[in-house]
C-alpha positions as CSV (number, residue, x, y, z in Angstrom):
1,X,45.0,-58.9,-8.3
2,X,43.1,-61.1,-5.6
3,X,44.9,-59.4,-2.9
4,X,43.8,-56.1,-4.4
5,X,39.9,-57.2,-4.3
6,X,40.2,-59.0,-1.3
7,X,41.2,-55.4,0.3
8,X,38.4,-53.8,-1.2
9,X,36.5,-56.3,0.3
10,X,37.4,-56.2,3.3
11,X,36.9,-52.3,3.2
12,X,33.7,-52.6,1.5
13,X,32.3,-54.8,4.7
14,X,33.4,-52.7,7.3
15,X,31.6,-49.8,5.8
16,X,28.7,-52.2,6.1
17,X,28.9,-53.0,9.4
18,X,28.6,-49.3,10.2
19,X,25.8,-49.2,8.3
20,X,23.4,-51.3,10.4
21,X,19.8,-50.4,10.3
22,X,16.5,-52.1,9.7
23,X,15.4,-52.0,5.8
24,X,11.8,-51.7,5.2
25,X,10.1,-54.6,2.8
26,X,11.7,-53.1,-1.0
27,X,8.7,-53.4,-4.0
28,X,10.0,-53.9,-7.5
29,X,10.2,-50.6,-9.6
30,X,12.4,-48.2,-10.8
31,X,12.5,-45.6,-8.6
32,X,15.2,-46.7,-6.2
33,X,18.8,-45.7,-5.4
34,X,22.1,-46.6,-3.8
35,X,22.1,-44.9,-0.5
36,X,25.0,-41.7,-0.8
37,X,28.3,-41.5,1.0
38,X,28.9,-45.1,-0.1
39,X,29.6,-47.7,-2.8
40,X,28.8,-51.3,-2.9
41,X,29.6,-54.1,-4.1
42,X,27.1,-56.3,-6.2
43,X,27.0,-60.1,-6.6
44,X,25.7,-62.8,-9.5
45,X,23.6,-64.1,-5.9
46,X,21.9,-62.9,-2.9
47,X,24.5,-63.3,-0.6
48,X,28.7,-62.0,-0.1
49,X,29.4,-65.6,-1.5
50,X,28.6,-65.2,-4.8
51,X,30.8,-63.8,-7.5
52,X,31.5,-60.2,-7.3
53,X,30.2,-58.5,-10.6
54,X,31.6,-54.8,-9.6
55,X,30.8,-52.3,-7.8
56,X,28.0,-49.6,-7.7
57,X,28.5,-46.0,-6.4
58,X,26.7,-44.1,-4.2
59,X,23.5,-42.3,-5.6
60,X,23.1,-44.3,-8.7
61,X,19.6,-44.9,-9.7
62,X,18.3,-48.9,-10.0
63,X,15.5,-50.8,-10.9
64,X,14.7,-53.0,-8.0
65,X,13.7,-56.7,-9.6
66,X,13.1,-58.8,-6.8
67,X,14.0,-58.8,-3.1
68,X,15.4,-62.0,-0.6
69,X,13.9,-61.1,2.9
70,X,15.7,-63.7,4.2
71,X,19.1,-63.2,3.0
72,X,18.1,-59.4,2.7
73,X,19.9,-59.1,-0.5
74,X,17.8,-57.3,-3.7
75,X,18.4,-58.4,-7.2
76,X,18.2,-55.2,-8.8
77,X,19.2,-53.8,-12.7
78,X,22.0,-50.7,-12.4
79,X,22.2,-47.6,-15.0
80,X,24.6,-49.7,-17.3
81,X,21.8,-52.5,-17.5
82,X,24.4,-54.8,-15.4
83,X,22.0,-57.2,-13.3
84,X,22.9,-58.6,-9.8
85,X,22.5,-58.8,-6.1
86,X,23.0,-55.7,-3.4
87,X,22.4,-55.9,0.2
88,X,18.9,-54.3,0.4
89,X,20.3,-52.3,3.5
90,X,21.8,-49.7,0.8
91,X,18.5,-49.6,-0.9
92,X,16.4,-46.9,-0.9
93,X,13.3,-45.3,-2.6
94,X,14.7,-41.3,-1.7
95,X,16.1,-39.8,-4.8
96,X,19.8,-39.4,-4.2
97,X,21.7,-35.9,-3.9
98,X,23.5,-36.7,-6.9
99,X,20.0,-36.8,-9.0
100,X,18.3,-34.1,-7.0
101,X,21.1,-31.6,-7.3
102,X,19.9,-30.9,-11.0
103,X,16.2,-30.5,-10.0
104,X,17.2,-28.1,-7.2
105,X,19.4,-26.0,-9.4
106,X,16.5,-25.3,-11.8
107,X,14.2,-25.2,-9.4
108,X,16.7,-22.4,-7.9
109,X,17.1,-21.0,-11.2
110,X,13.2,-20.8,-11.7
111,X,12.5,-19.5,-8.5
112,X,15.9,-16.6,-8.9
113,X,13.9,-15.6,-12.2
114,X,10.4,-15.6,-10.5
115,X,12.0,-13.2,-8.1
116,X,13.6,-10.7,-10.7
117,X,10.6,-10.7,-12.4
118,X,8.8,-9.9,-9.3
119,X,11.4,-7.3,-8.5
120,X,10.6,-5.7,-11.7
121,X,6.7,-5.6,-11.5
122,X,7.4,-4.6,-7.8
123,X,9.7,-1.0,-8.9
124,X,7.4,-0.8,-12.4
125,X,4.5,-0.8,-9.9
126,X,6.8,1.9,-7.7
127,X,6.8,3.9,-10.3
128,X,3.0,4.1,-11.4
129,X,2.2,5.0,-7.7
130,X,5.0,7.4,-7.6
131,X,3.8,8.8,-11.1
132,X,0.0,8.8,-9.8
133,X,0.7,10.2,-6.7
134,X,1.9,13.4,-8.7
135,X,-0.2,13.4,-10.8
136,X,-2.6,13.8,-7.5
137,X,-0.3,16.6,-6.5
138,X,-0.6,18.5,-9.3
139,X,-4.4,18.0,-9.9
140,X,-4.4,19.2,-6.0
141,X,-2.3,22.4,-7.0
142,X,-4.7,23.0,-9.9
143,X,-7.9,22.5,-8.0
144,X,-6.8,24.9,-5.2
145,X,-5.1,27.7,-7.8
146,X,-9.2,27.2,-10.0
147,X,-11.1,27.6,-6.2
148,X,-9.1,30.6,-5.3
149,X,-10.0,31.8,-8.6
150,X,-13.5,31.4,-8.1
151,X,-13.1,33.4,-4.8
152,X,-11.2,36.3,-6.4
153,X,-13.7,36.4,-8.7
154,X,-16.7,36.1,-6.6
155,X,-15.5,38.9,-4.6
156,X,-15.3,40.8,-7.6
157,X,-18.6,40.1,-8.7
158,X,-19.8,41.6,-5.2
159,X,-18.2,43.8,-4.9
160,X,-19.4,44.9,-8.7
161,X,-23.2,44.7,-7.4
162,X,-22.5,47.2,-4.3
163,X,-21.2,49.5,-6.8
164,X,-24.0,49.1,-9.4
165,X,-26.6,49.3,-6.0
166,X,-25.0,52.4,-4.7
167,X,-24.8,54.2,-8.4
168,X,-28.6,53.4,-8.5
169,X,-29.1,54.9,-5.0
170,X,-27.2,57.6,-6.1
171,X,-29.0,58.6,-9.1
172,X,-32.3,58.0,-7.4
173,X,-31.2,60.5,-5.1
174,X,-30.3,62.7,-8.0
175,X,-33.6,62.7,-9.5
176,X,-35.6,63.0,-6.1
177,X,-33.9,65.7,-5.1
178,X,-34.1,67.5,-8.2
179,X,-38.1,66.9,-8.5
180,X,-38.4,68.4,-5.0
181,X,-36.3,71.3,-6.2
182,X,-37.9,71.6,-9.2
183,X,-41.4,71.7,-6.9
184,X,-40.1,74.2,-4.2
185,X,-39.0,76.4,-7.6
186,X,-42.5,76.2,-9.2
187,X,-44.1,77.7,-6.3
188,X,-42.2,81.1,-6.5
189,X,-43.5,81.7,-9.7
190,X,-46.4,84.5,-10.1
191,X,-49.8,82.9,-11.0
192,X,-51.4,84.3,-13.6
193,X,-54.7,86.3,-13.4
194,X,-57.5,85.3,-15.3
195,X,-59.5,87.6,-17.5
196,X,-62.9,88.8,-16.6
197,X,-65.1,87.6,-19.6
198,X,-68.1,89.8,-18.6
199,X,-68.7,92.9,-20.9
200,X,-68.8,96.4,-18.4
């Protein structure tokens, strides 16, 4: 059994030592994680020395209690309410993939559903111009069938008052030439001769 955790030890620190980088100063709250594409061990103190309590995987969100810049170990409080000591190298305040993967599936889901519905208004929308735009057509068609109309019909109208001017003309001809006729007739008649009134 202490061979077995010795060998997880071992394997534990020389993941750490490929993990070198600075840490920035850690403030206490709750809205920390171990880093991903790890797991660590934590201890009852800040430092490899202390007892090993278990082990912490990757992503799991802490609460960070305090922090030992000197040792630059972090006494933080795991999911599971276990308490204990973490090199603060594997510390950090980014949300881990593990928690974000939820958030960006419903944000993914949200944003899917956002677009159907926008697909939706978009053909809806389609249609209303499509049924405007006929709508525009036919109102066209009508508007040029009533004009021509009005054309045939004006026509008609003009051509009705040439007709009615001419039958005027035509009966003013009538009766002009049948008072001259009437004149030329009334002077082939015989005049009458008046009686003499004086007694022979």
């Amino acid at each position: 059994m202490i061979r077995k955790w010795l060998a997880v030890a071992l394997f534990t620190c020389s993941f750490q030592a490929l993990a070198l980088q600075d840490t920035p100063e850690l403030e206490a709250s709750s809205s920390h994680y171990i880093k991903d594409d790890l797991f660590i061990f934590m201890h009852t103190g800040p430092s490899r020395n202390y007892r090993i309590l278990g082990s912490i995987e990757a992503g799991t969100p802490i609460t960070v209690v305090s922090t030992d810049s000197d040792a630059e170990f972090t006494e933080i409080t795991d999911d599971d309410g276990r308490e204990g000591w973490v090199e603060s190298k594997f510390v950090s305040n980014t949300m881990s993939r593990a928690e974000k993967l939820p958030i960006i599936s419903e944000q993914l889901a949200e944003n899917q559903a956002e677009l159907q519905a926008s697909q939706s208004d978009n053909a809806r929308l389609r249609q209303q111009l499509n049924d405007a735009r006929q709508q525009i057509s036919q109102l066209s068609t009508e508007n040029e069938a009533q004009a021509s109309e009005i054309v045939s019909l004006a026509n008609k109208v003009e051509s009705a008052n040439k007709d009615e001017l001419v039958m005027w003309f035509t009966r003013g001809g009538f009766v002009a030439g049948g008072g001259i006729l009437l004149g030329v007739l009334l002077t082939y008649f015989p005049k009458r001769k008046r009686r003499s009134s004086e007694w022979m």
